[in-house]
VEXZA-771368 format. One record per residue (C-alpha): x, y, z; residue in three letters. Coordinates in steps of 0.02 Angstrom, whole numbers, padded with zeros to 5 digits, always signed. Layout:
N
XYZALA;...
This chain:
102
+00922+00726-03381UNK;+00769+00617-03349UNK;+00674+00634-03211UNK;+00630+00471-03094UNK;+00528+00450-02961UNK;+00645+00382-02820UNK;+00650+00415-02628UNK;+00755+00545-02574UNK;+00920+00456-02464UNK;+00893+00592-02331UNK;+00712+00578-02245UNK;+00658+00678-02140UNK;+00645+00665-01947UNK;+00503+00608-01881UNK;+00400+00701-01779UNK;+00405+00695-01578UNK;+00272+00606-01486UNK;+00138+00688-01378UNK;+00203+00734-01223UNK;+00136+00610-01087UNK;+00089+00693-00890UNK;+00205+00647-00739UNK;+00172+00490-00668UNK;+00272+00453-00493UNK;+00377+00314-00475UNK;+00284+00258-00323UNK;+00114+00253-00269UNK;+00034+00381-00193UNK;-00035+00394-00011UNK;-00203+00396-00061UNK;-00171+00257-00176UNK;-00101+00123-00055UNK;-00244+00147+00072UNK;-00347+00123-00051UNK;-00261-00047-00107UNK;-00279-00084+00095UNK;-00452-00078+00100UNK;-00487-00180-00045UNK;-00363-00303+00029UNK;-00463-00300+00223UNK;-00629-00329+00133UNK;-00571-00487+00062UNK;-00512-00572+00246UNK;-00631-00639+00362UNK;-00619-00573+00531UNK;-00527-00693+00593UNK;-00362-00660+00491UNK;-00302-00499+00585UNK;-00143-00534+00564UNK;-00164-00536+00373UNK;-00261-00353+00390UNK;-00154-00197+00312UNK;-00163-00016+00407UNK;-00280+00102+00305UNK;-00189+00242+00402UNK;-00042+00337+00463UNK;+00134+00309+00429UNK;+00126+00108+00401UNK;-00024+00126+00265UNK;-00026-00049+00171UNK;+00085-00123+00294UNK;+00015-00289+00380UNK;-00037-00274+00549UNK;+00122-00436+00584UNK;+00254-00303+00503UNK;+00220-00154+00623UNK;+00328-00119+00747UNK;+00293-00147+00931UNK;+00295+00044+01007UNK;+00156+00084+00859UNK;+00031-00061+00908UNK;+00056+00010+01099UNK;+00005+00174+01040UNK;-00151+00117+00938UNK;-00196+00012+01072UNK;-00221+00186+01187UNK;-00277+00292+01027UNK;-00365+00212+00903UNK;-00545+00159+00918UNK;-00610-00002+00967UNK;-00615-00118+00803UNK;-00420-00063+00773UNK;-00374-00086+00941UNK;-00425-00232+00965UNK;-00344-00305+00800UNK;-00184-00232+00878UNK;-00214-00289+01075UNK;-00216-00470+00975UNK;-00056-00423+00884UNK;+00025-00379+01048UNK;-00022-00533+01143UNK;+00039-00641+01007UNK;+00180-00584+01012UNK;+00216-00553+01194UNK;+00137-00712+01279UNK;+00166-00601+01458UNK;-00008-00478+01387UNK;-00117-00619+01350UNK;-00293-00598+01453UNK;-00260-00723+01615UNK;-00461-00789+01663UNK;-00471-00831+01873UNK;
């Protein structure tokens, strides 16, 4: 019998790949405030309405998409540069808060 120097027609399995660490489906926490800052930096001041919350429950949520009873609160809670972002929220949307000069 001669001997030739063909490929077996059963190969052998290749091996398994590295095993890759977790990565969540969604952002983190940490991750979206993050992405909020970045995003405030590159408004002017005047675009408040365009500004995302760096905090709380509604991180990387625009200040326009937050409901009503949370700009209240930050209005009595938060400090002055946040409430006042959100006292401008609230009177654009409720005409009845806007600042009446006599």
């Amino acid at each position: 019998m001669k001997k030739t120097n063909r490929k077996p027609l059963i190969q052998a399995p290749k091996p398994l790949p590295k095993a890759q660490p977790y990565k969540a489906p969604y952002p983190s926490k940490s991750l979206s405030i993050k992405q909020a800052e970045v995003w405030n930096l590159k408004l002017s001041s005047a675009e408040y309405t365009q500004r995302r919350l760096t905090f709380g429950e509604y991180a990387n949520v625009m200040i326009r998409d937050v409901p009503t009873d949370y700009i209240k609160w930050g209005i009595l809670n938060l400090n002055t540069t946040w409430a006042e972002m959100f006292a401008r929220e609230l009177q654009r949307r409720e005409p009845e808060f806007k600042r009446v000069n006599t």
